[in-house]
N, C-alpha and C positions, 0 to 999 in steps of 0.2 A: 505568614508567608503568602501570595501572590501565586495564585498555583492554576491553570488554566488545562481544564480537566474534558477530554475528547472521551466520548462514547462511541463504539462501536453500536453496528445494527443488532447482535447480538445482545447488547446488554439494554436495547430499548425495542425487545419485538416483538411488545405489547405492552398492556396497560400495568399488569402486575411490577414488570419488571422499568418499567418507567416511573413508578411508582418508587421501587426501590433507590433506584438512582436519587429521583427526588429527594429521597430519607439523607441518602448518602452524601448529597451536597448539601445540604442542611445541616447535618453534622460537622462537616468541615468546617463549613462557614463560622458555625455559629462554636466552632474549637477557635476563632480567632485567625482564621485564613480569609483571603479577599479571593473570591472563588469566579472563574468565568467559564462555564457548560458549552462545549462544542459537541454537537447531536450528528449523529447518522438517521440515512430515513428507518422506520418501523421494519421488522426483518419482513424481506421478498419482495419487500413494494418497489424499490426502483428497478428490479429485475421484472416484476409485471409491468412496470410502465414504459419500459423499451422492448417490451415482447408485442404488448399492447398495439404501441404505436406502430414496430414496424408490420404487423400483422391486418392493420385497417386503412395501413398508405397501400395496402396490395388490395385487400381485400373492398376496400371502399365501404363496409359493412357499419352501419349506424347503430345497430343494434345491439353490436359488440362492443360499441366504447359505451351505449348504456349500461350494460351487465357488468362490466370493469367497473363504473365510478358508482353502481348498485355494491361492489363488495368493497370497494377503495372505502366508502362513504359507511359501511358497516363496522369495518375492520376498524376503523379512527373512532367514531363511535362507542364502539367496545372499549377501544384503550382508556377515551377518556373517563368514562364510567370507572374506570376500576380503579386509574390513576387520581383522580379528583375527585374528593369525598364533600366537595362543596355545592351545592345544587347551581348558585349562582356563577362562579367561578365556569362551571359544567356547560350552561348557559351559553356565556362571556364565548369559553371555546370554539363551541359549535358552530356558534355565528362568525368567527373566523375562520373555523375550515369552512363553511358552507361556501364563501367566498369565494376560498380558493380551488374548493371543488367544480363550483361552477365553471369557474376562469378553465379547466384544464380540461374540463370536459365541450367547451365551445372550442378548444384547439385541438381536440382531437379529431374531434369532427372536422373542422377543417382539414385535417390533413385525410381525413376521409375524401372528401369533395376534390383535394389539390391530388393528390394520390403520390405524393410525395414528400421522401420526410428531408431535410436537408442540415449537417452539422449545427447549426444556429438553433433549430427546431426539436433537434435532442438534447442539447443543453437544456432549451427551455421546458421539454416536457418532462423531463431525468431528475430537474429541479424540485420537483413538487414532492417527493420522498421527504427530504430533509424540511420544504415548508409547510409541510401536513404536520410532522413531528414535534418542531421547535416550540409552536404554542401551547401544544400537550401539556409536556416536560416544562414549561415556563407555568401554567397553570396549579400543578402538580404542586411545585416550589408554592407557590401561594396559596394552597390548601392546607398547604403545613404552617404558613403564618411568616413567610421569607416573603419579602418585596422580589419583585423577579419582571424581564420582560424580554421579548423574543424578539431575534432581528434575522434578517438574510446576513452571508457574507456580503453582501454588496450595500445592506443597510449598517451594519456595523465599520464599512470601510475599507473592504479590500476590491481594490479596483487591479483589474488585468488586461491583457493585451486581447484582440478577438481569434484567437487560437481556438475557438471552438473545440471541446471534447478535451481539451487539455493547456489549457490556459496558464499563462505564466504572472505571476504578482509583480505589477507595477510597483516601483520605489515609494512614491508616494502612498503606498495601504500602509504602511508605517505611521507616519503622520498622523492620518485619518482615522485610525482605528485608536489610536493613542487619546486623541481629541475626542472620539464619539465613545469610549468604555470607560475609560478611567473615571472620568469624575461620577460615575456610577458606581465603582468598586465597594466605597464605603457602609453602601446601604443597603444595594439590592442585588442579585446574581443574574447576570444577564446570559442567554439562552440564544449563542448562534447557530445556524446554519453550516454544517461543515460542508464541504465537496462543493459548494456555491459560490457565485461573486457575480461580478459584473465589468463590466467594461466602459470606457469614457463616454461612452453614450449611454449608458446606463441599461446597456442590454445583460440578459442573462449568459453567465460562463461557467462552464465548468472547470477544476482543477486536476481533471485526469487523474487515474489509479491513487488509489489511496487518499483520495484528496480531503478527507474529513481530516484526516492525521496534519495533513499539511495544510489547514485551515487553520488547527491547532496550535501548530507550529509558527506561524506567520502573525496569530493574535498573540500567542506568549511573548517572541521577538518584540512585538508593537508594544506592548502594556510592560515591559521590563519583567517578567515574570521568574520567581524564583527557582518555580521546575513548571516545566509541559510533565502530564500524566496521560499516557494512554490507557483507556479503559477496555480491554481485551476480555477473553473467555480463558483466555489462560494463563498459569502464574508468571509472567514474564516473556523472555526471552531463552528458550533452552538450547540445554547442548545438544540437542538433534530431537528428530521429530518422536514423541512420543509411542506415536502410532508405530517406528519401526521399529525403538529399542524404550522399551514400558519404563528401565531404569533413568530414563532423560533427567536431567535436574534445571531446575531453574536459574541460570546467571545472577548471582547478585550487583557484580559491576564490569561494564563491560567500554570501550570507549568508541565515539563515534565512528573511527573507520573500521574499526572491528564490526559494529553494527550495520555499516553501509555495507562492507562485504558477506555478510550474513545474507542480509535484503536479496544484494546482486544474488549470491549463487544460491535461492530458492526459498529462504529463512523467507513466512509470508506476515510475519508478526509486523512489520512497517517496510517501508520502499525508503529507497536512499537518498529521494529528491524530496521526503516529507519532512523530514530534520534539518535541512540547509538551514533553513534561516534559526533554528536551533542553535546551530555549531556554527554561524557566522556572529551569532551574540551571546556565545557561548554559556548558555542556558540549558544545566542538567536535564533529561527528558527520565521518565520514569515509566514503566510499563508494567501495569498491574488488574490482578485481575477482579474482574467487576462483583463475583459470586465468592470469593474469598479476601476482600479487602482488607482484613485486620495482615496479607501475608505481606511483604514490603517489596515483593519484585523485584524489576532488574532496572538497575540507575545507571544510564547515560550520560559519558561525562567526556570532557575535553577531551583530558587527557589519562595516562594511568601506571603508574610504575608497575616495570617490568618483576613477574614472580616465577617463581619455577614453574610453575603449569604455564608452559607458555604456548600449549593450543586450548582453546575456550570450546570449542565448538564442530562439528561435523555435521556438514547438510548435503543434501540434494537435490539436485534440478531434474526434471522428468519431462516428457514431450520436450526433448530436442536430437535435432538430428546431427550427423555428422557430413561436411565434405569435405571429398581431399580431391583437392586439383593436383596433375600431376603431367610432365611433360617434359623433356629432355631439351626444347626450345627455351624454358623459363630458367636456365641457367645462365646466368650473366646478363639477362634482359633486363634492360632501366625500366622501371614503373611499371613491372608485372603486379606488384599488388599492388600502387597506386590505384592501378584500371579495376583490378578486382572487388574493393570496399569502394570504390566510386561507383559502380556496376549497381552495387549489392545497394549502397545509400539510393541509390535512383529510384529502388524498389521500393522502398521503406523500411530494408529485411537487416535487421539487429544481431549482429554477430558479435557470440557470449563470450566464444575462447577462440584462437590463435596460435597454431604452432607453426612453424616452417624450418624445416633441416637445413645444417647451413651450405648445404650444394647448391638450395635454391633450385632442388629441381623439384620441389614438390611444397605444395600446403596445403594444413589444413585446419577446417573452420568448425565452428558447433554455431549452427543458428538456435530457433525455436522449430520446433517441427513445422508446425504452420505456416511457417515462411519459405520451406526446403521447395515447392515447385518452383516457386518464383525466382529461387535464388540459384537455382541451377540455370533455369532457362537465361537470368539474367547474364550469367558467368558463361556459359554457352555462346551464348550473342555475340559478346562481349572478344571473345578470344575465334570468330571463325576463323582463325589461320592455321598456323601450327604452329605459335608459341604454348599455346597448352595443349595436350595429346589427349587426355581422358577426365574426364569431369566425374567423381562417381560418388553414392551418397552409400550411406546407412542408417533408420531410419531404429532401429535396434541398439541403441544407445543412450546412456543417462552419465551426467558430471557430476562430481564428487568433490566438493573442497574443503579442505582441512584450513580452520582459518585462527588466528591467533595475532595482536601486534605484539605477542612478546615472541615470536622467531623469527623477528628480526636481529640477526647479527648471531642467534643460536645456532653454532655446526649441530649435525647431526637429524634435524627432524625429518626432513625427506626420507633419508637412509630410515628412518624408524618409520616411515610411512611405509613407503613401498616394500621393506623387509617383510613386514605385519603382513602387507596383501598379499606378496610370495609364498609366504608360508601357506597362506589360506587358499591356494592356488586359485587368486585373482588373475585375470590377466591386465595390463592398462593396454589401453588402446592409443590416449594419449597423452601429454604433461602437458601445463603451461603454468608458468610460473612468474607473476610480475615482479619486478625491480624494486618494489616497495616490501616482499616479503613478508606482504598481512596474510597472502594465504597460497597453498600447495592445492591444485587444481589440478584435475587427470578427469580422463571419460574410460569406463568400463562397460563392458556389456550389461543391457538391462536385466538380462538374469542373474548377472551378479553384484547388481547395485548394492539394494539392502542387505545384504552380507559385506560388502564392503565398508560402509557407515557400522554396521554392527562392530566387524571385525577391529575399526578403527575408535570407534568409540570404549569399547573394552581398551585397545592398546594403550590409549593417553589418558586412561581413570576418570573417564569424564563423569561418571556415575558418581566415584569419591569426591573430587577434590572439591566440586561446588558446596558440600555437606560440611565436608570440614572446615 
């Protein structure tokens, strides 16, 4: 099989465990699989390297981006040591990080001198995680006696638009990656760059959140790939977060928009723009963990007949707040929320849920907390008149969605939702519930979130039915 395999920062972050990896693609491979490694940077490094940067565009301080590419330069070092047991291979590496070390350490300083860092110049310095790594892990493979060799996303082929910080994949990375990997397939396992690409001028881009996953994704798509595998820290995909009910189980098969709504409402195992081009060539993704690999994880697929467990999953979002506009003028007013999600888009500010009573004398919104100044002041501005009477927030709030594609067309799950939280004497603050019926969405107060996932996780056996 044709199986095109994404590591997280976690599972390469350091030399041991890149090392591992390396075993673990070597085994595939050499089980008879055409294997392609998409790498995250080494764990912390691209978190130092935007702390980095933005800390000596202020500071102007030369001294600091020495001491940075003094442990950058150490840390890479170490990995390959532990990861590459070939002296010469070790060599080989070195003198290709040195390269690149140099290269980012002459831009940082620039931006020392410039004293400013600009979208184009985060891509470019954010880049250098994923291309300190990929030669490692490319090296590694050839100490075990596997042909292997390391490319950027922009040298294997994916070209993007200059969306700086979150870049969208041009039609043509298809083509190109098709033409520069494949006829490589047969012999040797080739080591991209995830989160990275470039642009028709051949500048550095990034793929915004998640973008190694969606690196993943867009090479599987290009090479016809039999499954994308995500390599995580943990067994899959579960029905709610571990950390708040210890009995969580792993999903064995789950279907894509069941998976996208996961992502959306808080599930942080993948984001629901990393699989598009997954589920537009409809290409199983598999999500499995990097430290227990013999367990089979959770398989993403088209499509999936509907079973009696027809909720899969309960999650949570956290840091978001609530508004409710509300006003005796927005009743019967044309284009009161037109102006309101225009208002709020101006800002940049991402509105999660939506309800509105049907007097239309009031709505109300869940942004991201983060966004809740801006999106008052914007909604304020917006309405000086008296079509809206009161703008007011709460900032004491967390959503809750109950998600499943088999309650679609099943009476009854709400009523067993909200019954369960009654009893528990939840209270909702508020519903919303979309026309597609993958999933039952409400916000409750944030002291009684995790009791309410708990409560609802008990209700719909989620601990049994993945076991049986």
């Amino acid at each position: 099989m044709r199986i095109v395999m994404k590591f997280g920062g976690t599972s390469v972050a350091n030399g041991e465990k890149i090392r591992h990896v390396a075993e673990l693609l070597k085994k595939y491979y050499q089980g008879g699989n055409e294997v392609i490694a998409v790498t995250s940077a080494l764990g912390g490094v691209t978190d130092g390297l935007l702390s980095t940067a933005n800390e000596v565009s202020v500071s102007g301080k030369v001294t600091h981006v020495k001491e940075f590419i003094a442990d950058l330069t150490k840390k890479h070092y170490d990995a390959i040591h532990a990861a590459v047991d070939d002296e010469a291979f070790q060599a080989k590496c070195i003198g290709s990080l040195d390269c690149r070390l140099d290269e980012l350490e002459k831009a940082l300083i620039g931006i020392c001198y410039l004293g400013e860092l600009t979208p184009r110049s985060i891509d470019y310095i954010s880049s250098y995680g994923e291309r300190l790594a990929a030669p490692i892990i490319s090296a590694s493979i050839r100490s075990l006696g596997i042909m292997s060799s390391s490319f950027t996303g922009g040298e294997a082929g994916i070209v993007t638009d200059s969306n700086y910080g979150d870049a969208k994949p041009l039609e043509q990375s298809y083509s190109q990656v098709k033409e520069r990997l494949c006829p490589l397939l047969a012999d040797s396992i080739s080591v991209v760059t995830g989160f990275i690409a470039q642009n028709q001028q051949e500048i550095i881009t990034t793929l915004g959140r998640s973008g190694s996953d969606f690196s993943a994704s867009i090479l599987g798509a290009a090479v016809g790939a039999g499954e994308i595998w995500l390599w995580k820290e943990v067994d899959g995909i579960m029905t709610t977060d571990p950390k708040i009910v210890p009995e969580a189980q792993s999903i064995p098969l789950i279907s894509y928009i069941e998976a996208m709504e996961l992502s959306y409402f808080g599930a942080k195992v993948l984001h629901p723009r990393t699989i598009e081009p997954a589920i537009r060539h409809k290409i199983p993704v598999r999500v499995k963990n990097t430290f227990a690999p013999e367990f089979e994880g959770t398989l993403i697929v088209a499509e999936q007949k509907q079973k009696e467990d027809v909720v899969k999953a309960v999650t949570l979002i956290k840091k978001v707040a609530l508004i409710n506009i509300s006003g005796a003028g927005m009743m019967g007013t044309i284009g009161t929320a037109a102006r309101v999600f225009s208002s709020l888009a101006s800002e940049g500010v991402n509105i999660i849920m939506i309800s509105q009573g049907s007097s239309e004398a009031n709505m109300t919104l869940i942004v991201n907390e983060d966004h809740l100044e801006k999106a008052v002041t914007a909604i304020r501005r917006e309405f000086s008149n008296n079509v809206v009477g009161d703008v007011a927030y709460d900032r004491s709030v967390c959503a809750v969605a109950v998600v499943g594609a088999g309650m679609d067309g099943i009476p009854g799950v709400a009523g067993k939702v909200f019954n369960a939280l009654g009893k528990a004497g939840i209270n909702i603050i508020m519903i919303s519930q979309g026309s597609s019926q993958h999933n039952i969405s409400f916000v409750v107060s944030s002291e009684d979130a995790i009791e309410a996932v708990r409560v609802l996780h008990k209700e719909f056996e989620l601990d049994r039915q993945c076991r049986d």
